[in-house]
Residue, then its C-alpha position, 0 to 999 in steps of 0.5 A: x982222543x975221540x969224543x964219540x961213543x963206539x960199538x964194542x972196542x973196534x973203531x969203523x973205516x973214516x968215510x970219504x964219500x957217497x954216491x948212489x948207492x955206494x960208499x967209500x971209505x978214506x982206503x978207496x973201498x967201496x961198499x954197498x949201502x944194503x940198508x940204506x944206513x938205517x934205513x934212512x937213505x931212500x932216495x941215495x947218497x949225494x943227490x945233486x939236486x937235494x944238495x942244490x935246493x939246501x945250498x940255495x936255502x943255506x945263502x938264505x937262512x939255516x935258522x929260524x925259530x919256529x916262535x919268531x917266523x914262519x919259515x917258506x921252506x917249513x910251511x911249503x914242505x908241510x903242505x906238500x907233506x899234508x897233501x900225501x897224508x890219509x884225508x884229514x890229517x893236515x897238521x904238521x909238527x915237525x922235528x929232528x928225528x923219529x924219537x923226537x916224533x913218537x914222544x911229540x905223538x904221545x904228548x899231542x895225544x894226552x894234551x888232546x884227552x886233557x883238553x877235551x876233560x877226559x885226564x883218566x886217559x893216559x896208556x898208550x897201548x903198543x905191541x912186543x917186540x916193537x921199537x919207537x925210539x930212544x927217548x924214555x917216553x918212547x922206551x915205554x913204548x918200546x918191546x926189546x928188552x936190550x935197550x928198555x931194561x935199563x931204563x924201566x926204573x925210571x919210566x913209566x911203562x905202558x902195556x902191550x900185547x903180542x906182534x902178530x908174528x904169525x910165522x913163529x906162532x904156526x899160523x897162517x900168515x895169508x888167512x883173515x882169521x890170523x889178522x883177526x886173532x892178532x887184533x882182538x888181543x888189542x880189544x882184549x886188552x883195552x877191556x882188561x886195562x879199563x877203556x876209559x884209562x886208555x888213550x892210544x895204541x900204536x904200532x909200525x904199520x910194516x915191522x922195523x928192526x924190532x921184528x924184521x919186515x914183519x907185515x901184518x896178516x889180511x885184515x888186522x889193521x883194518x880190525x885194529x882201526x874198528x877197536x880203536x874207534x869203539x873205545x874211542x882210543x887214538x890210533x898212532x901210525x909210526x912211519x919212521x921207518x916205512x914212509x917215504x916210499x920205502x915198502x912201495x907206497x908213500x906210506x906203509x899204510x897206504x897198502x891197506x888204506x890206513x887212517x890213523x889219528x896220528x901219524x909219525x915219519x922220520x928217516x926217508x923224510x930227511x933221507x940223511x941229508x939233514x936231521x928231520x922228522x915229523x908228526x903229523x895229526x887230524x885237525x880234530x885233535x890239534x885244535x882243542x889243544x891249541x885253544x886250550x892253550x897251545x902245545x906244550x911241547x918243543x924242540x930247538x930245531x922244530x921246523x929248521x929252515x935248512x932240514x925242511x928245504x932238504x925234505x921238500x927237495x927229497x919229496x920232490x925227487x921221490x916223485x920225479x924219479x918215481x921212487x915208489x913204484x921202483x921200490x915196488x918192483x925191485x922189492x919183489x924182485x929182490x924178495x925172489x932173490x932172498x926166497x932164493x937164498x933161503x933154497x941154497x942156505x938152511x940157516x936161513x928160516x923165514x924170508x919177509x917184507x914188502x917193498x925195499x923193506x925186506x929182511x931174513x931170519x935165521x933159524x937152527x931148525x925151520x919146522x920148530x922155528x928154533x932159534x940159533x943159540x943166543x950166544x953166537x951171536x950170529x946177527x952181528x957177525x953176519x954184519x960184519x962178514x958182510x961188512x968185510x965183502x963190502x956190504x952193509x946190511x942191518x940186524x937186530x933180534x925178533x924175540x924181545x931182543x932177546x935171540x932170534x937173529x934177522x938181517x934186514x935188506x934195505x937198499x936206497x930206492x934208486x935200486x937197479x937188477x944189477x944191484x940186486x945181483x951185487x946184494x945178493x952176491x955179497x949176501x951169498x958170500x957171508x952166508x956161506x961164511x957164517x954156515x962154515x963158522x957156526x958150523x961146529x957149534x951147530x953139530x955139538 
């Protein structure tokens, strides 16, 4: 008898092994990992010199305790983290994974308005649809009715305002007006709430699963940045998903020179190779706190040896290979090849992303932006056709969770042209096979 949960009724192949960018399962099928599991491994499956460094770490120490030692591999990784940070964030609290990050971000953020005499401040502003997490701090936080619903009785939920999904909304995504549009809502917002109850509003910089690669319009960010700092309002990056190099830049931010107060990263961090995630902060708001007497906040595996060793050996290969200018090039490459998709599939209605954060959404009419019927559930089962091929590939709902079907395309950053044309083959194939399943739902 298993003692872990599973999806639905059915039980997945037994993994045996990784290499690259592929995946073997104890049947010797092999798979390519289009999604870089969720969106975790950047750099690859088994890089031999991230499992040297945490070998060498392992005949050291694979614990210490961030209140009895300093550890070399934490203090090292977190200057090497700090100097790839926007100027003046060089404080660095590190973490298991990204729901351990955004609820250490959202503590940081009230602990610094407590210490500075400002307590009224306690909402956290986000945006619908997003996701932050899984922790009931996080949730709050989170737009997508499937995973917060559950839980609103026993949370405190905070207020939100649109994504700027202008594609749905029959804007141009290209215009500076667009961004503008988006951005004042957060201004209309915090007016609406009251500016001095307002603490923070965060946001993924490039959407994640919540919206499907979704990339803000001209000039919103920068808008969103101005808001922020005339009410005096915290800016939270969450970078979970889109640092590391996976949308071209170290962080997704970085394409429009974003400077948050607070900036959370997990995922391509630790890059599967060990549980690790971090919350990084401007010097400006950890010292109050600490001199208020210190952060009260923690987690056993805060700053583990053996993760940061991972971590600093991740970086240090993103670097060497450098990872972020390939993910770059093929994600424009591979962009092209999905805008291609779309020309022979009419199912799918918008292709997005940036980098190696890319994603389609399907759609049962591309001029009204009409969604597949909700029951078909066509997300998931193009998943599992894929899966079926021998590819992995990511999907989730772009309306609230609600419906609205999008595929992320998030392969390992090592990615080459012929794997592209393996991705898209396999792509090619599933969707073909999904038009042909859907099909007499479609012409009832």
């Amino acid at each position: 008898m298993s003692n872990l949960f599973y999806q639905g009724r059915g039980r997945k192949p037994v993994l045996d092994q990784a290499r690259g960018v592929y995946m073997w399962d104890k049947n010797g099928r092999r798979y390519l990992d289009g999604s870089s599991g969720a969106m975790v491994c950047n750099i690859g499956h088994s890089n031999e010199n991230v499992l040297a460094a945490m070998r060498r770490q392992m005949e050291k120490s694979t614990f210490g305790y961030r209140l009895h030692f300093e550890t070399e591999a934490s203090e090292t990784l977190a200057r090497r983290l700090a100097g790839k940070m926007p100027e003046g964030l060089d404080r660095v609290f590190f973490v298991s994974g990204g729901s351990e990050a955004v609820e250490s971000a959202l503590k940081l953020a009230r602990q610094h308005a407590l210490a500075r005499g400002a307590p009224q401040r306690w909402k956290v502003i986000s945006r619908r649809p997003s996701y932050h997490g899984c922790t009931l701090g996080a949730l709050a936080v989170t737009g997508y009715a499937p995973l917060t619903e559950p839980f609103a009785p026993m949370m405190q939920q905070m207020p939100m305002i649109p994504a700027p999904r202008a594609y749905l909304d029959g804007l141009d995504p290209t215009a500076r007006e667009t961004g503008q549009h988006y951005a004042d809502m957060l201004e209309t917002r915090i007016e609406a709430e009251g500016p001095e109850s307002v603490l923070a509003f965060i946001l993924e910089p490039i959407g994640g699963a919540s919206t499907g690669a979704l990339v803000p319009p001209p000039g919103y960010l920068e808008r969103v940045r101005a808001i922020c700092d005339r009410f005096g309002v915290l800016l939270i990056a969450d970078e979970v998903m889109t640092g590391a190099g996976r949308t071209g830049a170290f962080l997704g931010g970085d394409h429009w020179g974003l400077r948050p107060d607070i900036l959370v990263m997990s995922k391509g961090l630790g890059s599967g190779y060990a549980p690790l995630g971090a919350m990084v902060a401007d010097r400006r708001l950890v010292e109050p706190v600490l001199d208020a007497g210190g952060f009260a906040h923690g987690f056993t595996y805060a700053g583990n040896p053996l993760s940061c060793a991972a971590g600093l050996a991740v970086m240090e290969e993103i670097d060497r290979q450098d990872l972020c200018a390939n993910a770059a090039a093929m994600g424009e490459i591979l962009l092209a090849r999905l805008g291609g998709l779309m020309q022979h599939h009419e199912i799918i209605g918008d292709v997005r992303g940036k980098g190696l954060l890319t994603a389609f959404e399907f759609m049962s009419d591309r001029a009204t932006k009409a969604p597949l019927p909700k029951h078909l559930n066509a997300h998931q089962r193009f998943v599992d056709i894929a899966y079926d091929r021998g590819l992995i590939v990511y999907s989730r709902r772009t309306r609230d969770g609600l419906e609205g079907d999008h595929v992320l395309v998030c392969p390992p950053l090592i990615l080459n042209g012929g794997h592209i044309d393996e991705l898209i083959d396999g792509l090619d194939g599933a969707l073909a096979q999904l038009t042909q399943e859907i099909a007499p739902a479609m012409e009832a």
